[in-house]
C-alpha positions as CSV (number, residue, x, y, z in Angstrom):
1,X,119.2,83.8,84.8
2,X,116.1,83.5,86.4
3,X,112.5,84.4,85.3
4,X,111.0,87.3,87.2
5,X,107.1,87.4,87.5
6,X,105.2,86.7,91.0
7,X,101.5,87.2,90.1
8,X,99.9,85.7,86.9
9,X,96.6,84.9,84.7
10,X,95.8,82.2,82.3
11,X,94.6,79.0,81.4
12,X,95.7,75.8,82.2
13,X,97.3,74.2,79.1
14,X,98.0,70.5,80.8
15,X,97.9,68.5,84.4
16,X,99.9,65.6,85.8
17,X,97.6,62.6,85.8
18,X,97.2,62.6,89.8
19,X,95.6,65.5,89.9
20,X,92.3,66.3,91.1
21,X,92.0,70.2,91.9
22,X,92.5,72.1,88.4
23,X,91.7,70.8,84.5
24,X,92.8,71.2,81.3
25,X,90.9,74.7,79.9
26,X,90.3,76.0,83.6
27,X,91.0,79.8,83.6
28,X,93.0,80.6,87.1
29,X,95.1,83.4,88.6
30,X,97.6,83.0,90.9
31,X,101.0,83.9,92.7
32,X,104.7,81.8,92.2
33,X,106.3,82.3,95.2
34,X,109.6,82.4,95.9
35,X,109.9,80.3,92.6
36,X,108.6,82.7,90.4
37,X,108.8,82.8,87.0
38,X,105.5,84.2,86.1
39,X,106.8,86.9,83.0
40,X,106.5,83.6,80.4
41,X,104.5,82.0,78.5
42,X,104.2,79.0,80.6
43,X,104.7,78.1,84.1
44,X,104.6,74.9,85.8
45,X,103.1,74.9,89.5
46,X,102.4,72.4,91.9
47,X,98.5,71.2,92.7
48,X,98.6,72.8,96.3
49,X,100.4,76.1,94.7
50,X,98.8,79.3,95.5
51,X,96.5,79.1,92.6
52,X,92.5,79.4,91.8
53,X,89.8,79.9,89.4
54,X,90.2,83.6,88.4
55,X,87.2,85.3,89.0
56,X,84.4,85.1,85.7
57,X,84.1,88.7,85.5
58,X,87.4,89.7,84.8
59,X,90.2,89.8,81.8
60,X,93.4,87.6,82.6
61,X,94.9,90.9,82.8
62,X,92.8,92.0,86.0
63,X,93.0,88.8,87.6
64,X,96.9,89.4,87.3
65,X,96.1,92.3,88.8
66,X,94.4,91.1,92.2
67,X,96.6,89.0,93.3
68,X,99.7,89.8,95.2
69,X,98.4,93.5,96.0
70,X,95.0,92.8,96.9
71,X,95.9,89.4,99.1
72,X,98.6,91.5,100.9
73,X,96.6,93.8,101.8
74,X,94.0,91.1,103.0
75,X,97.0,89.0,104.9
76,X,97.8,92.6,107.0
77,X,94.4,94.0,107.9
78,X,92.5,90.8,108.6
79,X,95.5,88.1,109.5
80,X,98.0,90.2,111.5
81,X,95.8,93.9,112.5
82,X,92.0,91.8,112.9
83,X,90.6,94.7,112.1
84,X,87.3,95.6,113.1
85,X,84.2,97.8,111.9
86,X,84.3,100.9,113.3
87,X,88.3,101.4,113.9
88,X,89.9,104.2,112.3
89,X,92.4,103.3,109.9
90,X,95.6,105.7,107.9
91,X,96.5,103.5,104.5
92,X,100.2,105.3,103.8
93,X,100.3,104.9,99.7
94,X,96.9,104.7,99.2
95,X,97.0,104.6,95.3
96,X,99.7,102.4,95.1
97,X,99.1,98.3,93.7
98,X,98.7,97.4,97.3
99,X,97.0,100.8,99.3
100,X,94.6,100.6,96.7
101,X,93.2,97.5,97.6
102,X,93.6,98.1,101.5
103,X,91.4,101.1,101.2
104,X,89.0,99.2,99.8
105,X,89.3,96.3,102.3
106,X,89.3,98.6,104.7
107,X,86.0,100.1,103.8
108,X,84.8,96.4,103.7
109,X,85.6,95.9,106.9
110,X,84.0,98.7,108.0
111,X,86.3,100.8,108.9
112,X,86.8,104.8,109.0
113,X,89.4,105.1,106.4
114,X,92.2,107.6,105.6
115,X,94.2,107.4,102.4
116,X,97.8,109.3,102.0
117,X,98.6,110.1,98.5
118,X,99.9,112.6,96.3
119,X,97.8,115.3,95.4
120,X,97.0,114.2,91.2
121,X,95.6,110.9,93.1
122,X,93.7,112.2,96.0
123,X,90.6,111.8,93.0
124,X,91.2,108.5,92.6
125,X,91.7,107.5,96.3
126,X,88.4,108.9,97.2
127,X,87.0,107.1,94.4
128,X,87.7,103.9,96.1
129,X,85.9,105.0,99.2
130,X,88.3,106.8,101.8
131,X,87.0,108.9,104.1
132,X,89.5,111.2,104.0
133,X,92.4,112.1,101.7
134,X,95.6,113.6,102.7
135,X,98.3,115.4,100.4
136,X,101.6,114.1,101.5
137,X,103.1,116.8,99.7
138,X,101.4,119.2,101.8
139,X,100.6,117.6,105.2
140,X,102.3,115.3,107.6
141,X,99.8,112.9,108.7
142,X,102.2,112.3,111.6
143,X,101.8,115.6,113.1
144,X,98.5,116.5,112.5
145,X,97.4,115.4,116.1
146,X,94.7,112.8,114.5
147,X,94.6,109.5,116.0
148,X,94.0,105.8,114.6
149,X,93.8,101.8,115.3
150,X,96.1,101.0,112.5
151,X,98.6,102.6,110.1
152,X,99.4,100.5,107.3
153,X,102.4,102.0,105.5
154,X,102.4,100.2,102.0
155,X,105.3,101.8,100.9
156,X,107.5,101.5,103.8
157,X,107.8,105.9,103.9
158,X,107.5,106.0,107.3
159,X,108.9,104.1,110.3
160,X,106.9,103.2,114.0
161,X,109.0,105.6,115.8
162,X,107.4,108.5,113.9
163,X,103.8,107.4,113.6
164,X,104.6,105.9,117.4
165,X,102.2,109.1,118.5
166,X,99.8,109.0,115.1
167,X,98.4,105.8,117.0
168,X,96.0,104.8,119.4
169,X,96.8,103.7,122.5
170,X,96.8,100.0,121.6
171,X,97.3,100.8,118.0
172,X,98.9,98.5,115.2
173,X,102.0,99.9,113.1
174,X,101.8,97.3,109.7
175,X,105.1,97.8,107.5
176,X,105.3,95.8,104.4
177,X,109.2,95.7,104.5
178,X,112.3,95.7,106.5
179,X,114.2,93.5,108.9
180,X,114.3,95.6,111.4
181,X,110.4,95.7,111.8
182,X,110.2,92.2,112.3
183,X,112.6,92.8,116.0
184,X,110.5,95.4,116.3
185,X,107.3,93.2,116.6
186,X,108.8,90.8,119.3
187,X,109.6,93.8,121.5
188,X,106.1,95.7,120.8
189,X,104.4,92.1,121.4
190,X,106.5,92.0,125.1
191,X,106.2,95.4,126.2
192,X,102.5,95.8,125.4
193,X,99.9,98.8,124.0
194,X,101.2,100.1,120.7
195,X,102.8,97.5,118.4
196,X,104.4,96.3,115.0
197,X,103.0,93.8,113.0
198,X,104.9,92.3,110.1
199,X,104.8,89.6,108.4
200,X,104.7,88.1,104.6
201,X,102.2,85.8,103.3
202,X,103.1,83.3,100.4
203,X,100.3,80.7,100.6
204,X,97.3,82.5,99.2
205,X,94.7,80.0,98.1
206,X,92.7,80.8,101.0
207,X,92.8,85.1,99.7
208,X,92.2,84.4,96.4
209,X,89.3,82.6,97.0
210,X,88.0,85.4,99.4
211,X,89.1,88.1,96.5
212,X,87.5,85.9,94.0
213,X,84.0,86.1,95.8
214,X,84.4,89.5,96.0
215,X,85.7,91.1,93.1
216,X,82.5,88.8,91.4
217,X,80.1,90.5,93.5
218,X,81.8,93.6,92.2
219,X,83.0,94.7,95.8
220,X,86.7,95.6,94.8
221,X,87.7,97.6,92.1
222,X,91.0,97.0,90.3
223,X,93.0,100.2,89.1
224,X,95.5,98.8,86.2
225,X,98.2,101.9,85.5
226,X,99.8,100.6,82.2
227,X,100.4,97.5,80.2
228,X,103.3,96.1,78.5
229,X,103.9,93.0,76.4
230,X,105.9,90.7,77.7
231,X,109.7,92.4,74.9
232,X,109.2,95.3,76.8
233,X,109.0,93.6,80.7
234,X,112.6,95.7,81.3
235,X,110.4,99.0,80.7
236,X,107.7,97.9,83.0
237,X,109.9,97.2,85.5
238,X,111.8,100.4,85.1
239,X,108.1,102.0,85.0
240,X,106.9,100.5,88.6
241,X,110.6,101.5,89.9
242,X,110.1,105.1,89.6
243,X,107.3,104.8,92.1
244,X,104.8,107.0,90.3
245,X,102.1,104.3,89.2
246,X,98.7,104.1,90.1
247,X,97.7,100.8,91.2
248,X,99.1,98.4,89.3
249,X,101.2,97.5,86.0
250,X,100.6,94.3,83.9
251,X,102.8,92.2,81.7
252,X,100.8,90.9,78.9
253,X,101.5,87.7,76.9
254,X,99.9,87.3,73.5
């Protein structure tokens, strides 16, 4: 059976004598892969794995924390939607481990931003500097006749063809999931104005370095939900599967 665990915090216990970029006693947070492995006590990654000094002002735990949520946020706003100051933006999840961090990237950006939650987290998303706050449970934001440059849908509720009119008319649909949204990119990038972007990003020493700088200059908050030791990693996976969390659950390792 394999070891489950994408995103992880800790220090580095021993190196292979060629290399150059990490130490012995360096403290770094990082993602697996498609190798993963990280719910352990140890895990063994190559030099040029996605991997860097976690920032100096946080707890392994919140390092954890940042990575695959935060840096997928980054990879769809900045990589594949470019977005700029000024556009408005509808972040669909926006207290989840990943719309948590897009609001706030968002807002970095300089965007207008919109945040779709339910209603006992509307508090926290406006905490993290939305704009605007909608109650799924008591609005559609797909028929409310507003407008915006990008939709990000972080937990895959929605679909293009219904937030087709919720967009501008050059306006980015980003879905985090689903096969048939990556067809549905080639035929949006041939038939022009409104389009899907998806994607998946596994090499993230280039974001963790960005999120580094700017969770150390205190410009991103990071929301943990719950922690669990490492006996009880079935629970915190049955935990994140009911889909009620707020930000993000961590695995700790004594």
């Amino acid at each position: 059976m394999r070891t489950l665990g994408l995103e992880m915090a800790g220090e580095i216990e021993s190196v292979g004598k060629d290399v150059r970029r990490f130490k012995k006693g360096d403290q770094v947070f990082g993602f697996a892969g498609f190798n993963v492995g990280a719910c352990a006590e140890y895990k063994c990654m190559p030099e040029k794995g996605s991997l860097a000094l976690k920032p100096a002002n946080s707890t392994y735990e919140e390092a954890a924390a940042a990575v695959d949520g935060a840096s997928t946020a980054l990879f769809f706003l900045k990589d594949k939607a470019n977005i700029q100051s000024g556009q408005r933006v509808l972040i669909n999840g926006a207290s989840g481990s990943i719309g948590t961090y897009a609001v706030q990237l968002a807002k970095y950006f300089g965007a207008e931003v919109t945040g779709v939650c339910s209603t006992g987290n509307m508090e926290l998303v406006r905490s993290l500097g939305a704009d605007k706050v909608i109650d799924y449970t008591k609005e559609d934001f797909t028929k409310n006749g507003e407008t915006y440059d990008i939709i990000f849908d972080t937990v895959t509720k929605s679909s293009f063809s219904q937030c087709r009119g919720s967009l501008k008319k050059n306006g980015c649909y980003l879905p985090t999931t689903g096969l048939k949204n990556h067809f549905l990119m080639l035929w949006t990038s041939m038939a022009g104005g409104k389009r899907v972007m998806a994607g998946m990003s596994v090499d993230k020493n280039e974001a963790l370095l960005f999120l580094k700088g700017l969770i150390e200059a205190d410009g991103l908050k990071i929301i943990i939900d719950r922690r669990y030791p490492l006996e009880q990693a079935a629970e915190a996976h049955r935990y994140v599967e009911s889909g009620h969390k707020r930000g993000n659950v961590v695995i700790t390792v004594e």
